[in-house]
C-alpha positions in Angstrom: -1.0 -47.0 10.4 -3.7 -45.0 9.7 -5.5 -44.9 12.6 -3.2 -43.2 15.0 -2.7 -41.0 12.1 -6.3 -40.0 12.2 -6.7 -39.6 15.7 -3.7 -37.3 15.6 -4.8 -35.5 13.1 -8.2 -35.2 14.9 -6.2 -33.9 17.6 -4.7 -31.7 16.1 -7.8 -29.9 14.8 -9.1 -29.5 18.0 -5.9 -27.6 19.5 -6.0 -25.5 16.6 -9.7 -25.1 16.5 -9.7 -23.9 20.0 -7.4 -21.1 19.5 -9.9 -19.1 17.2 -12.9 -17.0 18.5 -15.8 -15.8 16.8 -15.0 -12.1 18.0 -11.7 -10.5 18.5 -10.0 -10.5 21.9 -8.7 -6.6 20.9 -12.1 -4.8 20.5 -11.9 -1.5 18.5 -11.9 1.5 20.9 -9.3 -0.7 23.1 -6.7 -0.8 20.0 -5.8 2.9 20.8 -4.0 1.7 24.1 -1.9 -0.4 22.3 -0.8 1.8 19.6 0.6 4.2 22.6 4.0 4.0 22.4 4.5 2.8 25.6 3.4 -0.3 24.6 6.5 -0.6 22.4 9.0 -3.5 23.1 11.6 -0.5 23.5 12.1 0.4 26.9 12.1 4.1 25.7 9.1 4.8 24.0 8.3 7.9 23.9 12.3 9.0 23.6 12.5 6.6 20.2 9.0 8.3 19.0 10.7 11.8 19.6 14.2 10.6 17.8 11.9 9.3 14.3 10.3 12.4 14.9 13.4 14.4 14.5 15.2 11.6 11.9 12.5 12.7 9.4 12.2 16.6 10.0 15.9 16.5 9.4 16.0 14.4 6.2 12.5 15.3 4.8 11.7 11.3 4.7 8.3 11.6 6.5 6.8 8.3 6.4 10.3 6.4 5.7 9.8 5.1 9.6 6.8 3.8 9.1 4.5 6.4 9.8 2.1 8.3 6.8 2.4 11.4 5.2 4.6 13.2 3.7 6.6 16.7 2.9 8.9 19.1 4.6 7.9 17.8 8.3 6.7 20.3 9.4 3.5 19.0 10.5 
């Protein structure tokens, strides 16, 4: 019983080891392309970016979407 318990085991490491890199796949000056908001899984980016835009302007909650900062919003 333990043997096919080892060599699943075994297995198992090796699936999981394999799905780990040394580097990252995302390198640093590439992470700017997927904080666009085009990239979001809504199909209206830019629209929805606009909307939180004008949801915190109107109830001075800058930030309460997410985003940093804070005030009148009028930044």
């Amino acid at each position: 019983m333990t043997k096919p318990l080892t060599i699943a085991s075994l297995l198992a490491l090796l699936v999981v080891s394999g799905c780990s890199a040394i580097e990252p796949w995302v390198k640093p000056y590439e992470r700017a392309n997927l904080a666009d908001p085009i990239m979001s899984p809504s199909r209206h980016g830019y629209a929805d970016a606009y909307m939180h835009h004008v949801y915190q302007a109107r109830e001075s909650a800058r930030g309460a979407e997410g985003g940093s900062g804070g005030g009148c919003g009028c930044n």
